[in-house]
KEROTOR-925408 format. One record per residue (C-alpha): residue number from 1; residue in one letter; x, y, z. Coordinates in Angstrom, 3 decimals. Layout:
N
(NUM, 'A', (X, Y, Z))
...
This chain:
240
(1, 'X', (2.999, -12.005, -7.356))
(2, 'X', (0.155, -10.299, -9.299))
(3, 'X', (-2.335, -10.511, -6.180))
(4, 'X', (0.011, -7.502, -4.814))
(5, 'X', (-0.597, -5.426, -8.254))
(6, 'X', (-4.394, -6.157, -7.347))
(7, 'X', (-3.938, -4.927, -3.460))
(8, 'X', (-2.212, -2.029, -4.657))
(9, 'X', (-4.648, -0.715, -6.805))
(10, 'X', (-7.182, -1.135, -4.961))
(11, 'X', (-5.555, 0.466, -1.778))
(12, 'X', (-4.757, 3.289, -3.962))
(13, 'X', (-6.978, 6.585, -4.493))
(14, 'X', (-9.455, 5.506, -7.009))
(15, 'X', (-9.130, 5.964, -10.292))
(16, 'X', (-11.169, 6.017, -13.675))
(17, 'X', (-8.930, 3.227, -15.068))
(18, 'X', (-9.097, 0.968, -12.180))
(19, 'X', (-13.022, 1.413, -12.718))
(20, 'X', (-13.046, 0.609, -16.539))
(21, 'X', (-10.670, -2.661, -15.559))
(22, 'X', (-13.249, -3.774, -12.924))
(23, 'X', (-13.758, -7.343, -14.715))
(24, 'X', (-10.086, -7.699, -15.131))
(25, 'X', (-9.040, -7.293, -11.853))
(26, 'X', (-11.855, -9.803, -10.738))
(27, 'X', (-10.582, -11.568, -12.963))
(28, 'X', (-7.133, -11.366, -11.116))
(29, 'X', (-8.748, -11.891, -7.873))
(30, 'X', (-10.232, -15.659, -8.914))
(31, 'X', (-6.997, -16.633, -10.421))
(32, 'X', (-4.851, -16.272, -7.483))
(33, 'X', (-3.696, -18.804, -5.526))
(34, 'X', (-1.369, -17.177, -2.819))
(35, 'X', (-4.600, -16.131, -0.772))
(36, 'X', (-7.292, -18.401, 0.290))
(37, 'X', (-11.039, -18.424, -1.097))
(38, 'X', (-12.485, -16.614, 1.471))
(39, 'X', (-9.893, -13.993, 1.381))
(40, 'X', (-10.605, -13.735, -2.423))
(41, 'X', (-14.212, -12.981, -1.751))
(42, 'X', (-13.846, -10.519, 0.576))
(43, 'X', (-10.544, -8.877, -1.993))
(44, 'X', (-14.068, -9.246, -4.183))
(45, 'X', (-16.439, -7.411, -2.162))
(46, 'X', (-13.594, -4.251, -1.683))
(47, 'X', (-13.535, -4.011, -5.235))
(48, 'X', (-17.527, -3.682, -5.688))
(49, 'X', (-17.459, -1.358, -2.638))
(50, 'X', (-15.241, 0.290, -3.774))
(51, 'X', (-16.186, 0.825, -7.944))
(52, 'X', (-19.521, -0.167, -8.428))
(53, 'X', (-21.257, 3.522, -7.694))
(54, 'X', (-20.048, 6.702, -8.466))
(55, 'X', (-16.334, 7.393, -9.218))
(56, 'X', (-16.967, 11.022, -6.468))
(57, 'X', (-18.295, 8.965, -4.134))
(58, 'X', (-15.430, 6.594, -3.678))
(59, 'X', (-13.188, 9.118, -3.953))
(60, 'X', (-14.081, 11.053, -0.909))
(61, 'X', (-15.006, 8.064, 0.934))
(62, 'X', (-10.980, 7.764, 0.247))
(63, 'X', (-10.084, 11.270, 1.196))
(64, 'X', (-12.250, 10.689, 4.886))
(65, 'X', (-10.711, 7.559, 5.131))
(66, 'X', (-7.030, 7.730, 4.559))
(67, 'X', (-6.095, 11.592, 4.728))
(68, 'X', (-7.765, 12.979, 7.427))
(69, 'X', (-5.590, 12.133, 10.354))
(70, 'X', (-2.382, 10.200, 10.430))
(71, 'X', (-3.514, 6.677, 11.968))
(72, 'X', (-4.800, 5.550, 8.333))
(73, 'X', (-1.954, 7.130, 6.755))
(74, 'X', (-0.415, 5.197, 4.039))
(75, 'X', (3.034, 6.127, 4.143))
(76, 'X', (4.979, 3.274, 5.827))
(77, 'X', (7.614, 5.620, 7.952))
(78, 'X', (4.812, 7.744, 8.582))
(79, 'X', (4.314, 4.513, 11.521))
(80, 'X', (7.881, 4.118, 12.036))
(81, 'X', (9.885, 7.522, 12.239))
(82, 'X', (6.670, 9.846, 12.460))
(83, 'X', (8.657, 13.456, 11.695))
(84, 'X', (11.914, 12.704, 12.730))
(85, 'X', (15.245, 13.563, 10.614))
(86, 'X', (15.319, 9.436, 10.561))
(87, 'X', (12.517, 9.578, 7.884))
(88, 'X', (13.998, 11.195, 5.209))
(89, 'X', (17.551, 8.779, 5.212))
(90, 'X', (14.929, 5.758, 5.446))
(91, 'X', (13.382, 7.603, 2.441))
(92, 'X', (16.654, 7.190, 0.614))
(93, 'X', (17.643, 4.030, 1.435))
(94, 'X', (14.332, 2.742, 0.154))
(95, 'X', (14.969, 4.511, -2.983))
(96, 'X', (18.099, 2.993, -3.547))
(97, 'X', (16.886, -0.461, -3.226))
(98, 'X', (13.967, 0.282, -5.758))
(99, 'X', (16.415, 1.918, -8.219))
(100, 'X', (19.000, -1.075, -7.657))
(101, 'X', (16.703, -3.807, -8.365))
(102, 'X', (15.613, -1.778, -11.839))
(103, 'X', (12.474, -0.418, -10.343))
(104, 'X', (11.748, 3.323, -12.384))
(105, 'X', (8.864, 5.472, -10.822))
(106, 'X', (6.619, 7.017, -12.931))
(107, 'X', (4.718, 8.428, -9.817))
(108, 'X', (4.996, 11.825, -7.630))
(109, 'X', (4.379, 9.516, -4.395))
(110, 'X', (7.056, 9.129, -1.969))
(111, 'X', (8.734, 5.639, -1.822))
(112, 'X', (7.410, 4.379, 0.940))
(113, 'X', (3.477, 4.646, 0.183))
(114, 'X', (2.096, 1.683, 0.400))
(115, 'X', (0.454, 0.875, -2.969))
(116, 'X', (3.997, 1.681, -4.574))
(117, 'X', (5.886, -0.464, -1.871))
(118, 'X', (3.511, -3.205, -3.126))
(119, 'X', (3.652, -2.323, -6.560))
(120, 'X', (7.733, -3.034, -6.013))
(121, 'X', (6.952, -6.586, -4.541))
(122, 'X', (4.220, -7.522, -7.056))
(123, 'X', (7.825, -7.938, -9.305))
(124, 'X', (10.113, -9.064, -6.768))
(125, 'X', (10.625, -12.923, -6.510))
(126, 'X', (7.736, -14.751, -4.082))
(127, 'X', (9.865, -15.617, -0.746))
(128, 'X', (11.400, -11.866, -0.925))
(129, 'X', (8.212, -10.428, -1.331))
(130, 'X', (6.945, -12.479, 1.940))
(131, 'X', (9.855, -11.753, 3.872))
(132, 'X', (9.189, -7.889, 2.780))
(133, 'X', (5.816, -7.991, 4.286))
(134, 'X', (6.409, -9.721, 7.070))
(135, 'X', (9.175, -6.889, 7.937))
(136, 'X', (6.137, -4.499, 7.748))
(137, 'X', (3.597, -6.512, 9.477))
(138, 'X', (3.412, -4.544, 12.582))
(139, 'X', (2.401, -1.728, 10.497))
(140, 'X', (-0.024, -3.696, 8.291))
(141, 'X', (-1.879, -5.172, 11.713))
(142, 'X', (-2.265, -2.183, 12.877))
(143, 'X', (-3.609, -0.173, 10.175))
(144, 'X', (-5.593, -3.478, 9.318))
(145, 'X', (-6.969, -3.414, 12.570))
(146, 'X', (-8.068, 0.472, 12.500))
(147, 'X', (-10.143, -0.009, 9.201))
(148, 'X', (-11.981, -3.156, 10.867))
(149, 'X', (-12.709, -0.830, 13.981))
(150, 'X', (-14.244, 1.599, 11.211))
(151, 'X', (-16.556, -1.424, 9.608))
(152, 'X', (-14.509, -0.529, 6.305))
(153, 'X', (-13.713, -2.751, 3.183))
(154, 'X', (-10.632, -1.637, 2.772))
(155, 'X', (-9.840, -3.895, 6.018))
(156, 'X', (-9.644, -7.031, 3.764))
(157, 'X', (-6.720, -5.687, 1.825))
(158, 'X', (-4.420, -5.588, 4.969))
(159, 'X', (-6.050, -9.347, 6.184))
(160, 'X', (-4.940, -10.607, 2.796))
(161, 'X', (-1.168, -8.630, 2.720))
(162, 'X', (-0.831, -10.827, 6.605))
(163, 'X', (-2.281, -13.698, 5.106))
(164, 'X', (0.493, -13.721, 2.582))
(165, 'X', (3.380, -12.816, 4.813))
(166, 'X', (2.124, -15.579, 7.363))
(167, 'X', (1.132, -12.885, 10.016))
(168, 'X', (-2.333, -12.897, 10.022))
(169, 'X', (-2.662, -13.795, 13.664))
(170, 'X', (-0.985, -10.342, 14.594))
(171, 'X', (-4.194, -8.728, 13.231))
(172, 'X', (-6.594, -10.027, 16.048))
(173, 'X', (-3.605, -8.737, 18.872))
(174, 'X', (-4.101, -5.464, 17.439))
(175, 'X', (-7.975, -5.362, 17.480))
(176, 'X', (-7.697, -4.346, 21.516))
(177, 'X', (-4.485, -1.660, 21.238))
(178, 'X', (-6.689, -0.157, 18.685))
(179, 'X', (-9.945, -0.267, 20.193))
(180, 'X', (-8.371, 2.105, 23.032))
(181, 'X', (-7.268, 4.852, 20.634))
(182, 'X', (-8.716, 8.265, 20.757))
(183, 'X', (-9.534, 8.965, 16.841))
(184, 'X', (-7.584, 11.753, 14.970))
(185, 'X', (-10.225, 12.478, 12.515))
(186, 'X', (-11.963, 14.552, 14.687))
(187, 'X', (-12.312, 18.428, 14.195))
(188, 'X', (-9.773, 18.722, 17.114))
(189, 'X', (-7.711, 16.215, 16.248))
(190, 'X', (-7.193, 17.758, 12.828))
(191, 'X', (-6.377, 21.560, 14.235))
(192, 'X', (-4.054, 20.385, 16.927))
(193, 'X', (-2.377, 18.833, 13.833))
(194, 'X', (-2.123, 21.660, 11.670))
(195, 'X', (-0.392, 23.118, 14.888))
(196, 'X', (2.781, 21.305, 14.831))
(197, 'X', (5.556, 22.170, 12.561))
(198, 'X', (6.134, 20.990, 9.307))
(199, 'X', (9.399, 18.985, 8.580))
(200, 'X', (10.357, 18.665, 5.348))
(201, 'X', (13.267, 16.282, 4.258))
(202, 'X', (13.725, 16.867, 0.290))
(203, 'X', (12.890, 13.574, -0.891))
(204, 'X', (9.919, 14.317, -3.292))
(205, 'X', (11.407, 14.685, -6.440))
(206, 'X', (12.860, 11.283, -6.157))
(207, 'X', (9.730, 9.251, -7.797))
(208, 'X', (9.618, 10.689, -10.991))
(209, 'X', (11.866, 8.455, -12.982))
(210, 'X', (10.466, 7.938, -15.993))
(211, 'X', (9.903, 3.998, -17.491))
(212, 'X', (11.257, 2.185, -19.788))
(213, 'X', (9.393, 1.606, -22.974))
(214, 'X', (7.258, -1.663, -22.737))
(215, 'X', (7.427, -4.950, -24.717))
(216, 'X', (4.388, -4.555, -27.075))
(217, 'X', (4.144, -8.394, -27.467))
(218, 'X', (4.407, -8.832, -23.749))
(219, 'X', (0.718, -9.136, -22.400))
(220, 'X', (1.387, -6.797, -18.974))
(221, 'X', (-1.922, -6.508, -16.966))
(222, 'X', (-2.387, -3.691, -14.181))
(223, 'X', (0.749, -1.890, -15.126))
(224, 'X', (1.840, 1.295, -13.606))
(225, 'X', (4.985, 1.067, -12.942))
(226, 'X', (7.702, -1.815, -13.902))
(227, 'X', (11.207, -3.059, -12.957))
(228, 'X', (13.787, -2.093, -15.797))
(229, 'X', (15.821, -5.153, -15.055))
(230, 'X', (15.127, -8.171, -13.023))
(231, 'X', (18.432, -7.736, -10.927))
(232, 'X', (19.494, -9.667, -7.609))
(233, 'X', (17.718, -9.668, -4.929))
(234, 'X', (17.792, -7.330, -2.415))
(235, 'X', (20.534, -7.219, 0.480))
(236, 'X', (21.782, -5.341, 3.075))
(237, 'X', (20.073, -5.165, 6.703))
(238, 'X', (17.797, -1.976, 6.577))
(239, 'X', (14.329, -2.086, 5.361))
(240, 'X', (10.924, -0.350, 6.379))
């Protein structure tokens, strides 16, 4: 589903080469057909906000945005196990199904950040990749819901990722949980976070696989990083 490559990049910090494939990934956006018109307008508008002035201003529009605080943060078991020991196994297990299905990391994130979680799907066969997000809709709503508080573009990325898992009425039953939050992006926030102790669990060495070689006469848009092998689908009963 290339409209998750799109998502991805975009969610991700921005980047020089996102910004020279501006046109492309328009491109990308008009051609997709697993999100509605008005959703590919507004995936249209995020990228403009997003690349169309200067490369240091985006990028610490990102840095206020996503890393100051944890509400925005896009680590997936950030939401689900916060600092607990449960976190790092989760880690693994995620790792295992990315490595199982042929999917070789060329990045230093952790497994479970988001852009790389939809980087996975963006290979993964259409109904798994729905039933994928839909398992993470809570978490999508929510963090959805926070960047629409904030009047920030970035909010149509998460409308689109519900729109395509079929979810995208849990959005609007977030808007009031969220509207009651005290921010964490405050000054105080931020200290009483430095505060806490750090747990580590030992997992960030595990993304830097390195890929295999590409198919030069394979046209391969938007790549990052790609599946080895298109294996099986994915079973067992945990996911994130």
């Amino acid at each position: 589903m290339q409209i998750l490559k799109v998502i991805a990049r975009l969610m991700d910090y921005p980047k020089a080469e996102v910004a020279e494939s501006k046109s492309e990934i328009a491109e990308a956006i008009a051609q997709s057909r697993h999100i509605s018109p008005a959703h590919r307008a507004r995936l249209k508008q995020t990228l403009q906000a997003i690349y169309d002035g200067e490369l240091m201003e985006a990028e610490e529009a990102y840095t206020g945005l996503f890393d100051q605080g944890r509400s925005l943060s896009l680590h997936l078991f950030e939401h689900v196990h916060g600092e607990s020991r449960d976190r790092g196994q989760a880690m693994v297990d995620l790792m295992a199904e990315y490595s199982g299905n042929g999917f070789e990391i060329d990045s230093p994130e952790l497994p479970d950040y988001l852009p790389l979680f939809l980087e996975y799907l963006s290979y993964r066969p259409d109904l798994e990749a729905r039933e994928w997000l839909a398992d993470v809709s809570h978490i999508l709503a929510v963090l959805g819901a926070r960047l629409v508080e904030r009047e920030s573009p970035y909010a149509h990325l998460f409308e689109s990722l519900l729109l395509i898992a079929g979810r995208s009425e849990e959005l609007e039953q977030k808007r009031e949980q969220v509207a009651s939050e005290e921010p964490d992006n405050t000054p105080e926030a931020l200290d009483k976070e430095w505060e806490e102790v750090a747990v580590t669990f030992g997992t960030e060495d595990q993304s830097c696989a390195t890929p295999p070689p590409a198919n030069p006469n394979e046209a391969q848009p938007l790549r990052w990083a790609e599946p080895a092998s298109n294996k099986a689908s994915i079973t067992g009963e945990q996911r994130p």
